[in-house]
N, C-alpha and C positions, 0 to 999 in steps of 0.2 A: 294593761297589756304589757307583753315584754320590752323592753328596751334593751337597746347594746350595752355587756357591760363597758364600764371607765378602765377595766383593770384587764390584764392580762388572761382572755378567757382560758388557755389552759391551764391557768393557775386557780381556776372556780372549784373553791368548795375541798380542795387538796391541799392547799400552800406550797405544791410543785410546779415547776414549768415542766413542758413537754408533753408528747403524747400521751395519752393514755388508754387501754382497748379494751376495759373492763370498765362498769359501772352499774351501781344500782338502779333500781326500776325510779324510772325519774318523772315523781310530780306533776315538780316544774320546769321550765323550759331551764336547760342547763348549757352553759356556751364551751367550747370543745373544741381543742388542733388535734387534728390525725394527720398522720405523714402519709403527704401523698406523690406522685413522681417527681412534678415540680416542687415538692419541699413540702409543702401541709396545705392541708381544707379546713377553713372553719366551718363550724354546722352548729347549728342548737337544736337538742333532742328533748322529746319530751313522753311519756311513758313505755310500757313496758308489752312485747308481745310479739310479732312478726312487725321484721322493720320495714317500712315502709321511708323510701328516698325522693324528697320532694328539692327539683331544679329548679330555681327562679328565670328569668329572662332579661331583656334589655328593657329599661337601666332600674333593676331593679337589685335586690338581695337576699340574703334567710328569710328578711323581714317579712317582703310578700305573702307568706304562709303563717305570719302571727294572730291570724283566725283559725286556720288547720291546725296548728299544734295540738292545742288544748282537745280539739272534738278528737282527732284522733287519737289520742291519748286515752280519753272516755272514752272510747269506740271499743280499747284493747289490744292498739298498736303501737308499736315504736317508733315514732314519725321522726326523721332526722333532716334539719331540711339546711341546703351546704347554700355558702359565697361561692357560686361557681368560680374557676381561676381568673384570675382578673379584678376582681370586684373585694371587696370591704376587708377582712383579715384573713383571707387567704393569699397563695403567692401571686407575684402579678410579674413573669419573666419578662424579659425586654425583648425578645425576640418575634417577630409580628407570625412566624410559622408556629411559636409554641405553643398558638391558639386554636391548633387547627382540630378538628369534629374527632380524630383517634385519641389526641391527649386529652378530651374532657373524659370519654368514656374510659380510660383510663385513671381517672380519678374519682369516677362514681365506682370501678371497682376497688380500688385501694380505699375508699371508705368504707364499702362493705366488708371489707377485708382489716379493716382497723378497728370496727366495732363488732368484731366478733362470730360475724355471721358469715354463712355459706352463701345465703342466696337471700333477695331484695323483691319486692315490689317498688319499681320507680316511674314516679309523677311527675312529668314536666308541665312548665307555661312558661309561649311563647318562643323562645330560642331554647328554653329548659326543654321544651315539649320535642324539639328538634334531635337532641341530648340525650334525653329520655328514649326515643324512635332509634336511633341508632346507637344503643346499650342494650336496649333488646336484641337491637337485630344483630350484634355484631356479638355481644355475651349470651346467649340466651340460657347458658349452665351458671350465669351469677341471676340475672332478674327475669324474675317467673311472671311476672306480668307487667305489661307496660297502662300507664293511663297518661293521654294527651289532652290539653289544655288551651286550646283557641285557635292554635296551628293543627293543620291535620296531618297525616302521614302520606307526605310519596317518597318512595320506593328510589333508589337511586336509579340515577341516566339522565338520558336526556340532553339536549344542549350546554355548553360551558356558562354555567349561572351567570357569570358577568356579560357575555354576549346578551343571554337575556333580558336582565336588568336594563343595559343601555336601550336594548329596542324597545323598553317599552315607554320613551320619553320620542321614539323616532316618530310616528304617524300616531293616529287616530284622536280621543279629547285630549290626548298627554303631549301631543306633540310640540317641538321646543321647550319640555322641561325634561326635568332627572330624577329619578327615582332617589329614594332616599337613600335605599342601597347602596346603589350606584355613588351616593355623594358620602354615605360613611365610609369607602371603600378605601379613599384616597385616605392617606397617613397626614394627620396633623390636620386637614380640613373642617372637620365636625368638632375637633376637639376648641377650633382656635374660636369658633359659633358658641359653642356651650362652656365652657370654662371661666369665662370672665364673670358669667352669670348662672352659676349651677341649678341654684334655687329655682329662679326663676323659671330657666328651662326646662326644668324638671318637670315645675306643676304646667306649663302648656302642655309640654310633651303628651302628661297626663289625662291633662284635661281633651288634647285634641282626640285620644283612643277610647274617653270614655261616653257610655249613652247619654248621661244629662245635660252634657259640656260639648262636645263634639259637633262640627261644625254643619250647617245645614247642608243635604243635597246639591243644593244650588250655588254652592260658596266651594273657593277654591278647595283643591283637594291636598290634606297635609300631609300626604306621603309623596308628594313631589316639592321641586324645588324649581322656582322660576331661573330664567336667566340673570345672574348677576345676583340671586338671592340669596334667602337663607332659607335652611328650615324651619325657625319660629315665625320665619313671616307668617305663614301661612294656620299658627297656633291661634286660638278661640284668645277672646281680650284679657289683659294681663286683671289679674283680683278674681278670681269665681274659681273655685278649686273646685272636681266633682264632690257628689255628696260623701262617697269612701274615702277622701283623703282628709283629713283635719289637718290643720297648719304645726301642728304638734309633728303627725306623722309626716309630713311633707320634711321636716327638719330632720327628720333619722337620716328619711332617702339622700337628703342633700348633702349632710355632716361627712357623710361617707365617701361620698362621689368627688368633696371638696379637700379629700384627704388624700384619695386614690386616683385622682383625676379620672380621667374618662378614657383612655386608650386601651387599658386592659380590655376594659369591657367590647371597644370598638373593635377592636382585633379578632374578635370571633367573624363577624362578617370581613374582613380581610381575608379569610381563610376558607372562603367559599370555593372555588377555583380548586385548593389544594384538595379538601374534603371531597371532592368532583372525582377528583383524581385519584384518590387511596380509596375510595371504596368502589370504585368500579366494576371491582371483581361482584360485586351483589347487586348488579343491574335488575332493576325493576324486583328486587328479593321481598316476598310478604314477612310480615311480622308473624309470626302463626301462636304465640302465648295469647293468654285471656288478655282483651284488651280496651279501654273505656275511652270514647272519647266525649268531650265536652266542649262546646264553641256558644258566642257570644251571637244570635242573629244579626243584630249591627254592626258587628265587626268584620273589615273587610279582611282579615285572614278567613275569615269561614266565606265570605261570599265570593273574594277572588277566586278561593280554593275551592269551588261548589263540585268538582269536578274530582276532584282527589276524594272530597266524601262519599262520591256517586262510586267508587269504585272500592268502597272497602269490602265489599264480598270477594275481593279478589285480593286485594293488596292489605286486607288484617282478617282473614278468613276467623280469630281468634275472640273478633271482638262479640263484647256480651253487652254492650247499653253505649249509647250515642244520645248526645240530649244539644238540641239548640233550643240556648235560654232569652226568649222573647223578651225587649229590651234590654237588653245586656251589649255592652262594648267589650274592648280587648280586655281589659284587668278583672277575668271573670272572676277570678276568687276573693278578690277583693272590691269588686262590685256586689257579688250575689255570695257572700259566705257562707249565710244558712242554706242556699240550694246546693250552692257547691258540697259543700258538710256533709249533708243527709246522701246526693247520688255517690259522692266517694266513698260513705264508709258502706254504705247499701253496698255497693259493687262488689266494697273489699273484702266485708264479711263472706260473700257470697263465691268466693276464690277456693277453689281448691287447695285443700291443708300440701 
């Protein structure tokens, strides 16, 4: 499977640095800088045909989709899947607003816009899926269809997200703890938990969102954080990786996280509040492109959210296939890749030219 390369990805297969926005129909997965607002994306793309733009989420990278590449490729498409900003060798600004929901989607167009193309098919998971949702709905003249990935689509409005987060640690089984949210929100707090131990954290983090690792019903719940704790208290016991991660791959995700630390990436949820606020003008707005959604039954982003799915007659009048994949946790593509595989390119072939 692919690995990152050692050497200066814009310098693969050229002997140049720099951008570049032309290239041959590509194989194999080829690693790639495009200029993008904040300075460049990296991406690794892999065949040739209608591009198809794959976001990763937290705390994850390109890597994620190193099962999509190759099918996609095979399928007949150009799958180019980016280090959202923040994350692995793309730019990581110092500014905690330069992370906010306009400048991602701002940089899914400047890479469609640096490989040549008019217009995109983009795939998120996870915070990707969030990314993805609002690049349709905010571009809908660059990406002709969106497909969403464990998280589902609501509509902007609503109460100020951090009011919500906190209430939901105020009453009910959660009461006296904090959402996770709520505890990445704060600058420097999550980073000073996971940094010392990248690795480690990683694979609970992993392990606590996936079906065969993930902790029973009746055992605390790992998207809260007790008083005075942490968030891996609450992670499945240290040594048992799920069955999709090998300790090989568990070392890409880490390598990386251990190079770029982790604020980049936290700074998207910092910027919830601000994204509240600049897209308001598109309160409650549907997605109306052809639109796929895919969620994990065990994963509590589709069971929280059962309610945002019950509404997509209304809020993605566009969509043409929704699948909840029985046993499956949050890291569906990389839980279930053959199913994932087969419904994405099903969907995508089946897209209007």
């Amino acid at each position: 499977m692919p690995q990152p390369s050692t050497s200066d990805p814009a310098e693969n297969r050229s002997g140049r640095s720099g951008p570049r926005s032309v290239s041959p129909p590509a194989s194999r997965p080829v690693h790639r800088l495009v200029p993008s607002p904040a300075g460049r994306v990296h991406l690794v793309e892999q065949g040739s045909g209608p591009l198809v733009l794959l976001v990763h989420g937290f705390p994850e990278s390109w890597y994620s989709w190193r099962r999509q590449l190759p099918a996609l490729a095979a399928a007949g498409f150009r799958a180019a899947a980016v280090d959202v900003r923040g994350y692995g060798r793309s730019s990581r600004p110092d500014a905690v607003e330069a992370y906010r929901m306009l400048d991602l989607v701002a940089d899914n167009v400047a890479v469609v816009e640096a490989l040549g193309e008019r217009s995109a098919v983009v795939v998120g998971h996870d915070w990707g899926a969030n990314i993805a949702a609002h690049s349709a709905l905010l571009r809908p003249d660059v990406f002709r269809a969106v497909g969403l990935l464990s998280v589902p689509y609501t509509p902007p409005g609503g109460p100020r997200p951090s009011d919500v987060f906190a209430g939901l640690g105020a009453a009910g089984p959660f009461a006296g703890q904090e959402f996770y949210v709520s505890y990445f929100q704060e600058p420097g707090r999550a980073e000073a938990e996971i940094e010392p131990d990248v690795r480690g954290w990683l694979a609970g983090f992993y392990a606590a969102l996936s079906a065969d690792t993930m902790p029973a019903p009746q055992e605390p719940d790992p998207h809260f954080v007790a008083p005075g704790g942490r968030l891996r208290d609450r992670f499945p016991a240290a040594g048992r990786l799920p069955a999709w991660l090998t300790e090989e791959e568990l070392d890409v995700y880490a390598g990386e996280f251990e190079r770029t630390g982790l604020t980049g990436a936290l700074n998207r949820y910092r910027n919830m509040d601000r994204d509240w606020e600049d897209v308001a003008a598109h309160e409650g707005a549907p997605i109306t492109q052809p639109a796929l959604f895919l969620g994990g039954a065990l994963d509590a982003s589709t069971t929280w959210l059962s309610d945002a799915i019950e509404a997509y007659p209304t809020t993605l009048p566009g969509l043409s296939a929704a699948h909840l994949l029985d046993g499956c946790g949050h890291w569906l593509q990389q839980e279930r890749p053959e199913e994932t595989n087969r419904l994405l390119t099903e969907w995508l072939a089946a897209l209007p030219g």
